[in-house]
N, C-alpha and C positions, 0 to 999 in steps of 0.2 A: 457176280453182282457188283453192281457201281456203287458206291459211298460218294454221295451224296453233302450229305449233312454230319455234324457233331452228335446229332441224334440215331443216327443211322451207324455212324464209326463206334459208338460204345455200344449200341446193340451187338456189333460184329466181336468186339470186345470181350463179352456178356459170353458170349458163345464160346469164344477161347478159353475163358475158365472155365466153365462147367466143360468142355472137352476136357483140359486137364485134369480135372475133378474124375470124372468117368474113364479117363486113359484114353478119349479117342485123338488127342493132340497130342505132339509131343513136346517138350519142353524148349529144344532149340526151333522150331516151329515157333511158337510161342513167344519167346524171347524178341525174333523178328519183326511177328507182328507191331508186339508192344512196341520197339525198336521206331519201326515205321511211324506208327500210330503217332508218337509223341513227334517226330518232324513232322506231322502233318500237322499237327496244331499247333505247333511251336511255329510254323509257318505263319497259320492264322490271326495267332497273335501277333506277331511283328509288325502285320499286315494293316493289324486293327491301332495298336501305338502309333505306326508311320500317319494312319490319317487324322489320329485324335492329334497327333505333336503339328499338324498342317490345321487343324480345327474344322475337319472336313468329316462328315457324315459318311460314315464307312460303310460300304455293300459288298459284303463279304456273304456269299450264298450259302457259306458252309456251316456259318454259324447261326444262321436263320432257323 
């Protein structure tokens, strides 16, 4: 599956707990994700200050 959206990445999210929760994930799995997860939005944001610090209307599809 594609992630898409901010919507769609904490769905994904959602799921790595509850696999932890139930043991079907494992912790260094896990770890990764989260790992990933936060550059992808630490991305997004930078992305969204770079156009606010320009005064430009930012189209960012992920936070849509």
């Amino acid at each position: 599956m594609s992630i898409k959206t901010n919507t769609e990445l904490r769905n994904e999210l959602l799921k790595v707990v509850e696999g932890l929760r139930d043991g079907t994930v494992n912790i260094e799995l896990a770890k990764q994700l989260s790992n990933a997860a936060g550059k992808v939005i630490r991305s997004a944001k930078l992305q969204l200050e770079y156009n606010l610090s320009r005064e430009e209307k930012p189209e960012i599809d992920f936070i849509k």
